[in-house]
Structure formats: C-alpha cells, structure tokens
LOFIRO-865350 format. One line per 8 residues: number of its first residue (from 1); their letters; for each residue x, y negated, z of C-alpha. Coordinates in nm, 3 decimals, decimal comma. Last residue first. Layout:
N
NUM = A = X:Y:Z; ...;
***
This chain:
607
607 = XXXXXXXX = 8,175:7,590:4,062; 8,250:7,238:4,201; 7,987:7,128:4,486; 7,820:6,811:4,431; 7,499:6,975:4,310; 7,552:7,232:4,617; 7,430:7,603:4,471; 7,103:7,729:4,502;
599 = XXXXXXXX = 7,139:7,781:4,068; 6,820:7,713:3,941; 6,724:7,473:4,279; 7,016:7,297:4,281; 7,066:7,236:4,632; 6,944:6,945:4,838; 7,119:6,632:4,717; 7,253:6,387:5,012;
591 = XXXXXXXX = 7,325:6,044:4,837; 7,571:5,795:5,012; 7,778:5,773:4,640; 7,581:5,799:4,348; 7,486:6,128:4,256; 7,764:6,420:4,173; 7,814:6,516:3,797; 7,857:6,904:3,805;
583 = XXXXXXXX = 7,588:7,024:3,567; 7,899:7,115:3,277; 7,704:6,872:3,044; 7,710:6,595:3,351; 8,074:6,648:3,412; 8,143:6,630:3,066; 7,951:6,311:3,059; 8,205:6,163:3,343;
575 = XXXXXXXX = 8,507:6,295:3,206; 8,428:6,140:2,936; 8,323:5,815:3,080; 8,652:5,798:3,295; 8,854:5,799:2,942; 8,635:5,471:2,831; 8,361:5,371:2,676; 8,314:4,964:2,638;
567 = XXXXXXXX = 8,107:4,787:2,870; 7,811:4,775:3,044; 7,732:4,978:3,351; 7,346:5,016:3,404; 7,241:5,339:3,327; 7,511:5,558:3,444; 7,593:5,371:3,725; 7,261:5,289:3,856;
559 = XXXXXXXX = 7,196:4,951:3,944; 6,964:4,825:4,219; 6,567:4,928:4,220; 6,506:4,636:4,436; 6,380:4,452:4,117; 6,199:4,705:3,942; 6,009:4,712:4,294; 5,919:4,364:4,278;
551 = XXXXXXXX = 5,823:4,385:3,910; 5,570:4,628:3,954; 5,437:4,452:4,264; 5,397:4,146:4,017; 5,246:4,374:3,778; 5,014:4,558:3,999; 4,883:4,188:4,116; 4,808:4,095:3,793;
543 = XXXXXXXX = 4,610:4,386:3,701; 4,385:4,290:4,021; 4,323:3,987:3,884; 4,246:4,147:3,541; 3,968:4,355:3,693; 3,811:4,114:3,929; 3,753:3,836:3,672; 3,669:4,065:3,420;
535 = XXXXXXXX = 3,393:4,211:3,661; 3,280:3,894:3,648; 3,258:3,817:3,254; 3,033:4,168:3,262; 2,786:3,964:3,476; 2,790:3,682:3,209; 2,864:3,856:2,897; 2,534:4,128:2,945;
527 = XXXXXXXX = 2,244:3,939:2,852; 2,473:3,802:2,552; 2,576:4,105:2,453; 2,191:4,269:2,470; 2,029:3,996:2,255; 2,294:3,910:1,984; 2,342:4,256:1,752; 1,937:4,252:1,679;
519 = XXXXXXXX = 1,738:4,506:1,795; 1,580:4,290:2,094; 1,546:3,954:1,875; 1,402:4,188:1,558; 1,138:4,324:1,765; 1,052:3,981:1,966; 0,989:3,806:1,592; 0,806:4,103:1,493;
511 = XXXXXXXX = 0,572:4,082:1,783; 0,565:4,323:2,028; 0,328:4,625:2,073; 0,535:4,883:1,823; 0,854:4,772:2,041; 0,704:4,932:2,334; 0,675:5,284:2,170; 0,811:5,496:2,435;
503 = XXXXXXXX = 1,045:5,609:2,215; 1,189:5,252:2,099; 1,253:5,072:2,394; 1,584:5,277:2,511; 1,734:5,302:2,204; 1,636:4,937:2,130; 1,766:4,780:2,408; 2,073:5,046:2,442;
495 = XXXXXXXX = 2,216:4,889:2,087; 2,449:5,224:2,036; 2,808:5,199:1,873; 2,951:5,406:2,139; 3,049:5,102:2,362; 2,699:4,966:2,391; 2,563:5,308:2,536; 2,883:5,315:2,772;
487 = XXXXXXXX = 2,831:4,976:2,906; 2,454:5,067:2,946; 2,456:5,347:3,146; 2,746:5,255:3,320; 2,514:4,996:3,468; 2,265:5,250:3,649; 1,954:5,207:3,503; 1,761:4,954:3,655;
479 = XXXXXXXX = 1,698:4,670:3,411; 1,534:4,976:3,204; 1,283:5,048:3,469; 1,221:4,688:3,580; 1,185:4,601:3,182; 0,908:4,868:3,151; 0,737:4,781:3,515; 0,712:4,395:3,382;
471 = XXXXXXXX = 0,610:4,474:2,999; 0,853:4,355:2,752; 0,753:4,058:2,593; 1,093:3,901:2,526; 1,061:3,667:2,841; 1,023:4,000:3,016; 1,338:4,163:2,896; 1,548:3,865:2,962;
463 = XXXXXXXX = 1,421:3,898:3,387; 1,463:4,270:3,357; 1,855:4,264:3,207; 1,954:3,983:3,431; 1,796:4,109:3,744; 1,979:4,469:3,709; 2,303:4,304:3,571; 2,379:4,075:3,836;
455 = XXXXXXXX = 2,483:4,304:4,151; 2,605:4,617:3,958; 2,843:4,467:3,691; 3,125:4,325:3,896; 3,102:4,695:4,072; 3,086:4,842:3,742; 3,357:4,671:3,669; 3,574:4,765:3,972;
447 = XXXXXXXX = 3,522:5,122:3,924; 3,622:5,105:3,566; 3,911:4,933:3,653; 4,001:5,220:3,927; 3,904:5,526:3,725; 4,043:5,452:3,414; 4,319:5,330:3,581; 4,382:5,672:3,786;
439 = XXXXXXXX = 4,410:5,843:3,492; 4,692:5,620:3,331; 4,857:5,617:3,691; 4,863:5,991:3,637; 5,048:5,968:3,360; 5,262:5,743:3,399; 5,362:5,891:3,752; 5,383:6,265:3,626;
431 = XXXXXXXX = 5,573:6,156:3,300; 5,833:6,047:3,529; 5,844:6,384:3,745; 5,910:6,584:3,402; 6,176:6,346:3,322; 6,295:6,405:3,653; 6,221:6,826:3,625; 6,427:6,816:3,304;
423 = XXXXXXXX = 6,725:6,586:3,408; 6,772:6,808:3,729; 7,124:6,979:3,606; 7,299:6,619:3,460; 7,211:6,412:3,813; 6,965:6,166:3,830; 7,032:5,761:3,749; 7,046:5,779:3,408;
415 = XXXXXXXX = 6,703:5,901:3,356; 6,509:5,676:3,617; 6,750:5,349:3,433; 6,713:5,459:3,053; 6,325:5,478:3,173; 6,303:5,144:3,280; 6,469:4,991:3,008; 6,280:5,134:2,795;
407 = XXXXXXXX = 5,965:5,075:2,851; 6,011:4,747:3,055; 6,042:4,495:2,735; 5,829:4,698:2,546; 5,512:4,640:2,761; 5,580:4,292:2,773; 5,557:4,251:2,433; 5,267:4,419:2,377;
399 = XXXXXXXX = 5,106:4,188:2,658; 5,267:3,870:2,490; 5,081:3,936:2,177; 4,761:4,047:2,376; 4,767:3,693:2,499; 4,845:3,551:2,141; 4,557:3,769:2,037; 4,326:3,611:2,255;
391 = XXXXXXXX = 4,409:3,283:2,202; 4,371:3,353:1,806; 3,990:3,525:1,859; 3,873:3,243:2,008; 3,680:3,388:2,305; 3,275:3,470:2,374; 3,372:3,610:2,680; 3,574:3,315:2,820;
383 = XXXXXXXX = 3,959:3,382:2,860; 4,139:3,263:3,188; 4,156:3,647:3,322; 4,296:3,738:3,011; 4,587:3,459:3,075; 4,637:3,615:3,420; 4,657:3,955:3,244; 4,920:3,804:3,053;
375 = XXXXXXXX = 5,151:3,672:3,345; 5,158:4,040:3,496; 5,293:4,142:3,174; 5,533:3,914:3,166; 5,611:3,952:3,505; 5,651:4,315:3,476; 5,856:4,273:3,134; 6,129:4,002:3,308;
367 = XXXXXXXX = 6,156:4,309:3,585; 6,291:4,562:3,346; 6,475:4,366:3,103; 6,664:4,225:3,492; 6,661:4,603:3,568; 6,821:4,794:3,285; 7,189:4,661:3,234; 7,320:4,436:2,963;
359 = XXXXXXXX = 7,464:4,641:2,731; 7,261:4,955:2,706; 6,964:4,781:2,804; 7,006:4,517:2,499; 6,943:4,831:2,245; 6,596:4,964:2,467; 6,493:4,620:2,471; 6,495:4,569:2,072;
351 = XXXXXXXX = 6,362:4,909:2,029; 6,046:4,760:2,274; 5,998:4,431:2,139; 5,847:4,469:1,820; 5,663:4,762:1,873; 5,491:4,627:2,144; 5,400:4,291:2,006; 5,260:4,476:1,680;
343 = XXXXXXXX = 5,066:4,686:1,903; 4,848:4,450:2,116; 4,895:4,235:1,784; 4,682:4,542:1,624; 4,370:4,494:1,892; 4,139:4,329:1,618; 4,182:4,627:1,390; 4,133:4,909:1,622;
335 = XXXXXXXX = 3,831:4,693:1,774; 3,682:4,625:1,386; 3,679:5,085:1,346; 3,470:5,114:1,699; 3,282:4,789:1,611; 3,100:4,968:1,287; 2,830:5,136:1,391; 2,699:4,848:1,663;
327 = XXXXXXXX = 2,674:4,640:1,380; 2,947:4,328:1,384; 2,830:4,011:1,345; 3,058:3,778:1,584; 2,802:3,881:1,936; 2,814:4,250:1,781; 3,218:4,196:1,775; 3,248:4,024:2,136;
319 = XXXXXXXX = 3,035:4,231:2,326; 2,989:4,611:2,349; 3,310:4,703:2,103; 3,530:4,455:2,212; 3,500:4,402:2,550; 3,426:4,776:2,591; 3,824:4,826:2,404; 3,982:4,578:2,624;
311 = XXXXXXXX = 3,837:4,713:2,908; 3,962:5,075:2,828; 4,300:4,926:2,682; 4,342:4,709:3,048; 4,308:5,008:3,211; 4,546:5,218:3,086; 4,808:4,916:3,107; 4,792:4,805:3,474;
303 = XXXXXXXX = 4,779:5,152:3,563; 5,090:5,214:3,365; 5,274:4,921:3,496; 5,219:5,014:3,819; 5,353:5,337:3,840; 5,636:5,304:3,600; 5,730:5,019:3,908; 5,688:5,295:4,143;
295 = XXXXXXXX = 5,869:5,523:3,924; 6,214:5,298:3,859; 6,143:5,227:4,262; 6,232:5,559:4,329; 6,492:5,688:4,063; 6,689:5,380:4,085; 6,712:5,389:4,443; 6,794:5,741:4,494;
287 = XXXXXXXX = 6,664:5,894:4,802; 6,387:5,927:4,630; 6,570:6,248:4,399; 6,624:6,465:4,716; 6,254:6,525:4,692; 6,398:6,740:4,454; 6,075:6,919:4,256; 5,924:7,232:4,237;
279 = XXXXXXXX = 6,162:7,388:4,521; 6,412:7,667:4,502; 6,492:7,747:4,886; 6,168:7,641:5,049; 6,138:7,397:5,316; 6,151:7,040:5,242; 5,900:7,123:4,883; 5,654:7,291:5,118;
271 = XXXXXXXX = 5,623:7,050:5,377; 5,578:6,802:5,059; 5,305:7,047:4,891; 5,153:7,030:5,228; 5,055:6,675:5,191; 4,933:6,733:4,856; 4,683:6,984:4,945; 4,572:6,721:5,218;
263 = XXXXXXXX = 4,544:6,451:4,954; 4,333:6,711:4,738; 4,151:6,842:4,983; 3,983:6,455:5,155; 3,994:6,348:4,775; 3,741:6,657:4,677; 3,548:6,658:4,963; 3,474:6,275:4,975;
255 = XXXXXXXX = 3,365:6,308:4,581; 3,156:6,596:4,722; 3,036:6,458:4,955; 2,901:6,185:4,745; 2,935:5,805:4,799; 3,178:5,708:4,582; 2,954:5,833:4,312; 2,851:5,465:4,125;
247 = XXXXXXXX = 2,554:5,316:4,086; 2,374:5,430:4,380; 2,039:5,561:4,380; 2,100:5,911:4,393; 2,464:5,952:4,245; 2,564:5,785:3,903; 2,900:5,867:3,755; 3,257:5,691:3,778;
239 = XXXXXXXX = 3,297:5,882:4,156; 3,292:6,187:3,963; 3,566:6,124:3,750; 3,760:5,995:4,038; 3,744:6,301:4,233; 3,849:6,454:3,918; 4,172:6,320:3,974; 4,208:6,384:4,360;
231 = XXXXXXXX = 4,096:6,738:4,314; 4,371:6,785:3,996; 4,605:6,632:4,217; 4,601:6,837:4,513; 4,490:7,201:4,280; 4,835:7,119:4,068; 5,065:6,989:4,364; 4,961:7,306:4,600;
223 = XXXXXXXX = 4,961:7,571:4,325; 5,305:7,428:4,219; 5,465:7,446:4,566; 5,300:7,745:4,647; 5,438:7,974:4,337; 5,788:7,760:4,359; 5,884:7,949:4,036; 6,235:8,142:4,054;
215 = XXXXXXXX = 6,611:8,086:3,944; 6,764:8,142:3,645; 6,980:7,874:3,483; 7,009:7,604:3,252; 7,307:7,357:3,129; 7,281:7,130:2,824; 7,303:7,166:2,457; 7,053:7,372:2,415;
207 = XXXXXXXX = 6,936:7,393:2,022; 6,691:7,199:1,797; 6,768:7,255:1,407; 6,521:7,550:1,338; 6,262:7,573:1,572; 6,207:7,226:1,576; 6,210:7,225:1,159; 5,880:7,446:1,189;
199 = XXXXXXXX = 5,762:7,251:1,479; 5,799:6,955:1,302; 5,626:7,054:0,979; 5,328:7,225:1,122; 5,276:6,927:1,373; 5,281:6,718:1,106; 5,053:6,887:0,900; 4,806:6,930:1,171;
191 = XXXXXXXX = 4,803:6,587:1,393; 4,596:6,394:1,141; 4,296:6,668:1,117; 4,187:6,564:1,484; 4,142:6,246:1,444; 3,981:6,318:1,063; 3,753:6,542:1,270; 3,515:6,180:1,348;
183 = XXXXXXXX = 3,508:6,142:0,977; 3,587:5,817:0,760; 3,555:5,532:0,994; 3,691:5,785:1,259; 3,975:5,747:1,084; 4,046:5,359:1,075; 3,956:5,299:1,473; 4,125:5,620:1,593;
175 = XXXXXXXX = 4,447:5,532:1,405; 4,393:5,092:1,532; 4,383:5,278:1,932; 4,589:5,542:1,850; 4,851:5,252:1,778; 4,865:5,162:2,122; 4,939:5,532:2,288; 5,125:5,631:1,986;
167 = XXXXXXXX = 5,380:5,332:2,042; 5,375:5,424:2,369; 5,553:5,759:2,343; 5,732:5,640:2,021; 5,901:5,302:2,247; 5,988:5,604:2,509; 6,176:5,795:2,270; 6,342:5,554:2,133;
159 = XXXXXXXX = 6,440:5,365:2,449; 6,560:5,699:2,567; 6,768:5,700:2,239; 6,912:5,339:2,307; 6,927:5,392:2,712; 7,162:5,684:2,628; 7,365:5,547:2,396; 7,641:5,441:2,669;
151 = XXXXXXXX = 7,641:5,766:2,842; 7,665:6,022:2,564; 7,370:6,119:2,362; 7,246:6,512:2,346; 7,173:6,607:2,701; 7,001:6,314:2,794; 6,802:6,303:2,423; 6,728:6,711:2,581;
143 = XXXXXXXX = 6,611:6,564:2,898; 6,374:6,272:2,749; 6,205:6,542:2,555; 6,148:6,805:2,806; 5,832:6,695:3,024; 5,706:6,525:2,721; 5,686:6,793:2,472; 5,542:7,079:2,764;
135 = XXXXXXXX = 5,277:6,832:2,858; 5,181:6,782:2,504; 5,132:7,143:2,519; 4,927:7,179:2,812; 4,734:6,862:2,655; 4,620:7,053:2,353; 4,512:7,337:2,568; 4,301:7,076:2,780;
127 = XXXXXXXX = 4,161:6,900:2,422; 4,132:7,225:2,309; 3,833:7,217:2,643; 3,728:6,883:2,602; 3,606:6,956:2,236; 3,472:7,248:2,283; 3,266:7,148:2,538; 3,110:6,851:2,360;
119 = XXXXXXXX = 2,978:7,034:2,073; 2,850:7,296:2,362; 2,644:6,954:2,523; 2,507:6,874:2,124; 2,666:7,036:1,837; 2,899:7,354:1,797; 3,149:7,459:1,564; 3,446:7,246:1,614;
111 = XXXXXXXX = 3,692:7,289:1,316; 3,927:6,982:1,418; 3,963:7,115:1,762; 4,061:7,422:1,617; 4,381:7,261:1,447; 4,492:7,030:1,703; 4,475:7,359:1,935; 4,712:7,484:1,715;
103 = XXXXXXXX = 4,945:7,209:1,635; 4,982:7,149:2,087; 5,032:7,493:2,123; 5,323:7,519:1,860; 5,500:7,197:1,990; 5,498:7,307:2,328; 5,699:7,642:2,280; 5,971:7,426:2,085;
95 = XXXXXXXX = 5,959:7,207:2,400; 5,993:7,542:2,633; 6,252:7,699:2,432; 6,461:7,342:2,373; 6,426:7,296:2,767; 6,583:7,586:2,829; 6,498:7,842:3,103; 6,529:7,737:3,430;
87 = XXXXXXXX = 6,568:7,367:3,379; 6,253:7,367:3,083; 6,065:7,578:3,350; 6,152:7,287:3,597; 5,994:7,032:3,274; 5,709:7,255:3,266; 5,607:7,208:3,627; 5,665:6,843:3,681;
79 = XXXXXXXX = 5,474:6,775:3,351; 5,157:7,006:3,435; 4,950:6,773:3,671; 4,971:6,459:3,526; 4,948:6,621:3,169; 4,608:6,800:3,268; 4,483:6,476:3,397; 4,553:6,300:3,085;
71 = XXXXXXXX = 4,392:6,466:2,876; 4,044:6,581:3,085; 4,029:6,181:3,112; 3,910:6,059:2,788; 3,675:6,358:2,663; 3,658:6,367:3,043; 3,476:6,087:3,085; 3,270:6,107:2,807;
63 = XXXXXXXX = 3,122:6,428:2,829; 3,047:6,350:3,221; 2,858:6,026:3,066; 2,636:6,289:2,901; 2,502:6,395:3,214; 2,173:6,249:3,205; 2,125:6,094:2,829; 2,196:5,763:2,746;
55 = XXXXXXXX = 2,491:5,869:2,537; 2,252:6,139:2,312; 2,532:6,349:2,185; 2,495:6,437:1,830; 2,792:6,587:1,768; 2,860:6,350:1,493; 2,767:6,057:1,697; 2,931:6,113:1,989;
47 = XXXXXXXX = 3,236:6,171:1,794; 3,196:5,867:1,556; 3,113:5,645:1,873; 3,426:5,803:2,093; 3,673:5,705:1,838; 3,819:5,412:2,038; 3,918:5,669:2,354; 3,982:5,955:2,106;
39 = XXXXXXXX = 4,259:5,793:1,991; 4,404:5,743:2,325; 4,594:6,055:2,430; 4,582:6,191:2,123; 4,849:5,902:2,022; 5,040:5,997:2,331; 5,113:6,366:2,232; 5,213:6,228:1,867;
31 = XXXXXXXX = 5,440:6,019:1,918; 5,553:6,235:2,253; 5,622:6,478:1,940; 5,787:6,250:1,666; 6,028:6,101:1,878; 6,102:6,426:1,998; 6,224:6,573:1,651; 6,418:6,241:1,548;
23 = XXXXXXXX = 6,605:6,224:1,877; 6,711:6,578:1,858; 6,763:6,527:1,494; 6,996:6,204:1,577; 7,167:6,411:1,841; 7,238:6,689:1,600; 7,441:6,461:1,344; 7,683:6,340:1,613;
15 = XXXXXXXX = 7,757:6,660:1,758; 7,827:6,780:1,404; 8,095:6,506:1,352; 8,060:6,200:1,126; 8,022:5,927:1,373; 8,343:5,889:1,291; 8,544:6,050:1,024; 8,644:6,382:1,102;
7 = XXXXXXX = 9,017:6,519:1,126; 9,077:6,885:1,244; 9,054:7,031:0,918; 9,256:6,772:0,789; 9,542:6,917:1,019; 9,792:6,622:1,057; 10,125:6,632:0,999;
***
C-alpha cells in the first residue's frame, strides 16, 4: 500500500513551488535593474531641469553622459566578479546582498540635496552604488533559475528572466516618460517600495539549491579586467565631448591614453586568467561553441539595440514631436508614449520565444530574431525625418519583436551549454557582453552622428540664422558650437536658438515676426532634419550590419545538449540534472575544462 505521505500530486511538490518564487523574485530584480538602466535616459529634461543644470553649459555634457553611461559601465565591469563571488559563496547570499544595495541607494538618490554641478554628482554617484547592486542581481539571477528548473524548463524560466531584463530596459523608456511628467525624483521614488518588499520576501523564501565552494579572489585578474575596461569605457565618454576645436575627443591624449591602457590591461588579464590556479573567469568556456558565439551574437544585438533607443529617443524629442507641435517641455513624456509599440512588440514576442525554445531548439529562434532585427534598422534607414508616424511604428513593431525572438533563446542556449558549478560566473560573463555592448553603443552611434552632423550643420545653422536677421559674427558663433551642443540642448526639452540668442539680447533687435520664427518649435528641427537625416543614414546602416553578423554567429553557434534537445524527459535527463546539482555534469564531448576554480578539482572528474 502506498504511503500517502510519500504521494504528491504533480507539480505539487516543494521543489516545484520554490522554483516559481525563485523565478518570481529575479524576475522582479533584473526588472527593475534594467529599467534604471534607461529611465533616466528619456527623463534627462525633468532632471536637468530640476537641478538646474544649464545643458549648454561647458562641461555639463560630462553630467549627461555619465548620468547615462556611469550605469552601465559599472555593471560591465562588476558582473563577472560578483557572479564568481556568487560560485564561491552562494549566489542566493550575494543576490539577496544585491537587492538591499540596490533599494538603498534608490532611496537616497530620490532625496538628492544639492542643485547645479553637486546636484549632478550625487546623482551619478548612487547611481554607481545603485549599479553595484544591480550588478550583483544580474550576475546571479540566471544561475539560481539554472539551479532551480530542470533541463527542459530551463529555456522557459531563462526566457522569463531575460524577457523582464529587457522588458525594463524598453518600458523605462514610456516609465521615465510618464513620471518625470510629474517629478523628476518620481524615477527614483518607483524602485523603493518594491525593492523593500522583494528584498524582504528574498531573504525569506530564496535558498541555495545549487553547489558552492571556497576558493580565493583572482586579486590581479579582477584588478586587471575592472581598471582595462573601465579605461576603455570612459575612453569613450570622453571621446563623445568637445576637445580644442574638434567636435568630438578622439583626438586627445588622453582618450588615446586611456584605450592604449585599458586594451593592454586587458591583454594581461588573459595571461593572467591561463596562468593562475583559481581564475576570474574560465577561458575554458570559448572553447564551447554555444557559449562563444551565443555572446558574440549577445554582443551585437545589444549594441545594435542601445543605440538605436538613444537615437530613437533624440529623433523624437529634438525633431519629430516639436516639428508635430510638441513644446520642447513636454517631448520627453510624448517620446515614452510614441515608442510603446517598441515595447509592446517586445513583450509580445519574447515569452512566446522563450516557450518554443524549449521545444524546438535555440538557434534557428535565435538567428530568425538577428535578421529581423537587422531587417528593421534597414526599414529605419528608409524613413524620412518628418515620418508617418504608423510606418514608423510598424518598424519599431517588428524591432520589439525581433528583440524577443533572440532574448531568450539565446540565453537558454549560453546557459545551458556551461557546466552546473560555473553557471554563476557565465551568467555573470553574459551580462558582461550586454552590457558593455550597451555602453559601447552609446558611444559608437553617437560618434557616428555627430560625425553625420559635423560637416553640414555648422553652415546650415549660420546661413538660416542670417536670413532670420541674426547678425553675421552672432550666427557664425552659434553655427559653430560643437554639434553635441545642440543635439543635447534640443533633447532636454531646450529650444538652443533661443537659449542661446536670448542673453546677449539679439532677439530684443529683431522683429517680432523673426522672434517668434526662432522661438518657435519649427525653426531649429527643421534646420537640423537634413544633416541629422545623414547621420541616420550612417547609424542605422551600420546597425544593420551588427545584426546580420549577429545572426551569422547565432548561426554557427551549433546545438548544445542541454539547451537544444527537444523531446520528452527521460531517465538519462535525471541523471543528467543531478549531475549538474551535484557540480559533476561534464561539457560536451571534445571540451578541455581547466579546473574548477572553487574547488581546483577536474570539472569532469568524479568526487
């Protein structure tokens, strides 16, 4: 006779009911550690504005950039680092730890104290602490949903996961739009009571159900990877800011120094890695097919996509809405609106992808989304500034959509390909490429529109301010300010025309007719559509082609066995995931692993 005691109905077992919390509990923290990553980015106007930062002021546009970048850089660099503490010492521990940080520095940056240049220095420094925390969620998410879900669920609740992740990334964009209408701390102020709740139920429910181990910090390795990137990233931050008489910074020493260091720090992190006994990472990892080109593909995609919201977001802001009616003041909250099928297409697609992964293998999903996505930008490109708005949310339609088809997919197939002991530092080294290639785009589209910008928009600012009256040596000053100038000034809900015509008292010796055609919404837009139209051009085309090479290395990724095997669950899955929970699962077959770096022991060997 059976023991009742012994008998549970299915799905009904306590296993069963934790893995839905773990997935519920991390869902709602990369949720939220990607929707600070780009909130800010469309609330910049009510934030400039209520710290009364001057954006045509020297050195404000360093604010800027690292209100936006300062987040994401510290995540590039921290991921790998916290997710091997999450190996060493329980991921649960260090998430839980994560959570905390990442509530309280929500809270303070809410309560800023300070206006002006300190104002701004608050802010981007919580902003840091806030990221070291976010850092710690996503490093250690994806491993504990690893730990938690068998095989054949696995690319569902990574899916999940990785839908929330960019899910907060697009719909920060409408959040940041919508609060900042209200108050410029009310993006700030949404992250405390749910943080306070979820870290509160975190520490109660979450618990390790996978294997960790001692070991000892890689002291060079990390100092090596987190001074080499960090140079290389800020490197980029300078070269996005005026030097001399150039437009751009690409041509200061320092910017030279800085990449020049940081690439060479980098290089020796890799001697370093191949040498010690308990390294950062396991360079053993690339030799896995799945692994490597899952992350070059990741790569691509998410420079392709950081970039495109930053354009898409100017476009909007500095162009399309004043040129439709819009005041400057209010294009921050119409972009979050007008940008919603970006997210709608996105969230539709990407649970759906995650599900079909699981039964029909990760890399055709995979590559279909690259060329998808590449195929958008290509539309974009096709688009005339002054667009109809229902083409252009089509496009950004199929862009959403494209995005979700390779979210999860992709990651189900990096996660299921590693072995069950190094699932913390590989999800911590697949938040390093996303993240960093989110950096990077900033940097790289940004570059190449100010390049489109930099050759027309000088000659077509002074010659229209001239036919408006302007005096000839006033207009040639304005005309040449360095085009960031400008873009930024229009993006943060300031007409730069009058701003910049105003205190000098020009506008008092024009007629009324001139006065109102420079303040107006129509006169600086249209001046700048045509030259901004070319860097477009440049930008989108060169989206296109990181797609396409996206999807070409999503392609020759292979199949993973864990990830990509179809099918019912049998007998040899059990022993499989069992394997994986007790940190013996070997690789796939031809793979040398170096050792375990917790435990120094063989990952193949039995112990």
């Amino acid at each position: 006779m059976t023991d009742p005691s012994r008998t549970r109905a299915p799905g009904r077992s306590p296993g069963d009911r934790y893995k839905w919390t773990a997935l519920t509990n991390t869902t709602a923290a990369v949720f939220m550690s990607a929707l600070d990553g780009s909130i800010v980015l469309i609330a910049l106007p009510a934030i400039f504005r209520g710290v009364h930062l001057d954006p045509l002021a020297p050195g404000n546009i360093a604010y800027l950039l690292w209100m936006i970048m300062g987040y994401r850089l510290v995540q590039a660099v921290l991921v790998v680092t916290v997710g091997r503490l999450g190996d060493m010492y329980g991921r649960v521990r260090i998430y839980n730890c994560g959570f905390a940080v990442f509530t309280f520095a929500s809270v303070l940056l809410s309560f800023d104290p300070f206006d002006g240049g300190h104002g701004a220095m608050w802010l981007i420094a919580w902003r840091v602490v806030q990221a070291v925390g976010g850092s710690m969620l996503a490093a250690n998410s994806a491993a504990i949903l690893t730990d938690a879900f068998p095989a054949e669920q696995r690319g569902f609740a990574l899916g999940v996961n990785q839908v929330a992740g960019l899910a907060g990334m697009f719909l920060g964009l409408v959040a940041g739009g919508l609060l900042s209408a209200w108050d410029w701390r009310a993006v700030f102020w949404v992250n405390v009571p749910v943080g306070v709740f979820f870290t509160l139920w975190a520490y109660r429910t979450l618990r390790e159900t996978g294997k960790s181990g001692g070991g000892r910090i890689d002291w060079w390795g990390n100092i090596t990877f987190a001074v080499g990137l960090s140079a290389v990233l800020i490197a980029v931050t300078f070269g996005l800011q005026p030097y001399g008489e150039h437009t751009m910074g690409w041509t200061n020493p320092l910017v030279d120094i800085l990449i020049v260091g940081g690439l060479g720090l980098l290089a020796a992190f890799v001697v370093i890695e191949n040498r010690v006994a308990a390294p950062m990472i396991q360079l053993g990892l690339f030799r896995l097919r799945a692994f490597t080109f899952g992350n070059l593909a990741g790569l691509g995609i998410s420079i392709g996509r950081g970039g495109m919201q930053f354009v898409l977001v100017i476009w909007l802001q500095g162009i399309w809405l004043p040129l439709h009616g819009y005041d400057y003041g209010d294009t921050a909250l119409w972009a979050g609106i007008f940008l919603l099928p970006l997210t709608a297409g996105f969230l539709a697609a990407g649970p759906v992808s995650g599900y079909l992964a699981d039964r029909l293998g990760s890399r055709g999903l995979a590559t279909g989304g690259a060329l998808l996505f590449g195929a958008s930008f290509l539309g974009l490109m096709l688009l005339p500034i002054d667009f109809s708005y229902w083409i252009f949310a089509v496009l950004i339609a199929i862009n959403g959509i494209a995005s979700g088809m390779f979210a999860s997919p992709n990651s189900s197939s990096i996660m299921g390909s590693v072995p069950a002991q190094l699932r913390g530092v590989a999800s911590g080294m697949r938040s390093t490429f996303q993240n960093s290639g989110t950096a990077v785009s900033i940097g790289v589209f940004f570059s190449l529109m100010i390049a489109g910008l930099a050759d027309a928009l000088p000659h077509t600012l002074t010659t229209g301010l001239q036919e408006q009256g302007v005096p000839a040596h006033v207009a040639t000053r304005i005309g040449s300010l360095p085009p960031v100038s400008s873009l930024f000034a229009a993006q943060l809900g300031v007409n730069p025309i009058q701003h910049l015509l105003q205190p000098g008292g020009t506008l008092t010796h024009l007629t009324v007719a001139q006065q109102q055609t420079l303040t107006g919404r129509d006169f600086f837009p249209s001046l700048i559509s045509g030259p901004f139209h070319s860097g477009l051009v440049v930008v989108f085309a060169f989206g296109a082609t990181l797609a396409f090479l996206a999807a070409l290395a999503s392609l020759l990724r292979g199949t993973s066995p864990t990830a990509e095997t179809p099918g019912p669950r049998t007998a040899a899955d059990d022993t499989h995931d069992a394997a994986a929970d007790a940190g013996t699962e070997t690789p796939p077959a031809g793979t040398t692993m170096r050792p375990d770096p917790a435990t120094g022991r063989d990952p193949q060997e039995k112990h």
